[in-house]
C-alpha positions as semicolon CSV with decimal commas, in nm:
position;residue;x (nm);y (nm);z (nm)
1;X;-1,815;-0,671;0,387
2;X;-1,818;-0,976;0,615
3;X;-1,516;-1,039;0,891
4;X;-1,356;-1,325;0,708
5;X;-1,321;-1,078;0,369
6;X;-1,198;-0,800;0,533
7;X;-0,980;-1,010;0,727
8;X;-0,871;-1,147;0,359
9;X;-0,766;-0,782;0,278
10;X;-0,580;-0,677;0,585
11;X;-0,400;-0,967;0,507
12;X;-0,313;-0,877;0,132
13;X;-0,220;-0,487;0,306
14;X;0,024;-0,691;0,547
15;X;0,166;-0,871;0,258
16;X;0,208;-0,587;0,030
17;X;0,385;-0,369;0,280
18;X;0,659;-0,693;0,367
19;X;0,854;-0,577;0,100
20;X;1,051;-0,289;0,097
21;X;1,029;-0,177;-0,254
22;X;0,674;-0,125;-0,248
23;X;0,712;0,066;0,105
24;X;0,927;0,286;-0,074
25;X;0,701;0,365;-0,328
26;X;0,425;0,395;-0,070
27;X;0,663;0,654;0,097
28;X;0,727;0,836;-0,241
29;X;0,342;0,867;-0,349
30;X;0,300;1,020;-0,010
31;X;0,410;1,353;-0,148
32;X;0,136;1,365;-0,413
33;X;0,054;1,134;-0,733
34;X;0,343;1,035;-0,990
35;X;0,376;0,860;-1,294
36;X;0,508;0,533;-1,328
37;X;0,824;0,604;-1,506
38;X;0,840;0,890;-1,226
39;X;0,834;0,632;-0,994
40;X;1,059;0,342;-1,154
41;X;1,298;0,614;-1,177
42;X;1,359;0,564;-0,807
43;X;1,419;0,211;-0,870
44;X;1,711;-0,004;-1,039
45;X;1,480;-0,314;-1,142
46;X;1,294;-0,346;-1,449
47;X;0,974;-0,288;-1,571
48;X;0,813;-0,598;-1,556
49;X;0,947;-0,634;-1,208
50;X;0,795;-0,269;-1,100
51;X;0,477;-0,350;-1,281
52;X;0,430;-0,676;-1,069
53;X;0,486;-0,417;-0,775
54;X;0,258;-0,176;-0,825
55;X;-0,028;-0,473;-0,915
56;X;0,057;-0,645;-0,546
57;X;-0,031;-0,265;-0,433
58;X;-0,326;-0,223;-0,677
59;X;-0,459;-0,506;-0,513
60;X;-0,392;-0,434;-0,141
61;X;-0,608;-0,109;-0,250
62;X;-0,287;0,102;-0,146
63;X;-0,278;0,271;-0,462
64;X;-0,513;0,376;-0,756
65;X;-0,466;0,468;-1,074
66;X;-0,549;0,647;-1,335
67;X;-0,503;0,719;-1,719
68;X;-0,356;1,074;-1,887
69;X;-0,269;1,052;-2,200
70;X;-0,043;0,741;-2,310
71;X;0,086;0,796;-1,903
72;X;-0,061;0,578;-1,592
73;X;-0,072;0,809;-1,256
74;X;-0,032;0,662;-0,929
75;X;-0,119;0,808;-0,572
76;X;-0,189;0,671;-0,225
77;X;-0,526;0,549;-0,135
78;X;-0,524;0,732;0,190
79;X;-0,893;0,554;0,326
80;X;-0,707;0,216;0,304
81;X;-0,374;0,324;0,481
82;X;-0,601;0,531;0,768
83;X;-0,783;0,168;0,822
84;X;-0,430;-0,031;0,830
85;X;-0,327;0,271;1,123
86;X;-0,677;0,182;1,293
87;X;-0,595;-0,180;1,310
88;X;-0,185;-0,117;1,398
89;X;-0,328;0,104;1,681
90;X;-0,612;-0,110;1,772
91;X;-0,325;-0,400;1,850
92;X;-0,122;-0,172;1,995
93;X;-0,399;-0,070;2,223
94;X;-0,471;-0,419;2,303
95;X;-0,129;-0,546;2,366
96;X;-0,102;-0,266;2,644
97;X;-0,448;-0,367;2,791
98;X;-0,289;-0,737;2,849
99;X;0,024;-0,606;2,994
100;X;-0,198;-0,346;3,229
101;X;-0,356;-0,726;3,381
């Protein structure tokens, strides 16, 4: 993966996460994989409108899916949120560096 595309990516992670909706079902999937009517349950918006959610976080790579039955299961891609904590830390790390100076 080059700089510029994983730059691209970080940037789709930062965008995903800007909206609170999504953070909360972030937050939720953090206790283990759900459904998506599990999920929307949690939510007063529609379906299309949680749909268009969980494709922003399908393609942040924040969640994956997967098919049982007539049911779509969602849980937390836990190698992609690790790397966002890397990269929060790493500029964390480097603001305290410049301050140090």
């Amino acid at each position: 993966m080059s700089k510029e595309q994983a730059h691209s990516g970080r940037d789709d992670t930062f965008r995903a996460l800007a909206d609170p909706t999504r953070r909360k079902i972030l937050r939720l999937l953090n206790a283990g994989e759900m459904s998506a009517g599990d999920l929307a349950s949690h939510f007063a918006i529609s379906g299309p409108s949680m749909s268009h959610h969980f494709n922003v976080l399908k393609s942040a790579d924040l969640i994956r899916t997967r098919r049982n039955g007539q049911q779509i299961m969602y849980s937390l891609n836990t190698t992609v949120v690790q790397d966002l904590l890397t990269t929060v830390l790493d500029l964390l790390q480097a603001k305290d560096s410049q301050e140090e100076i």
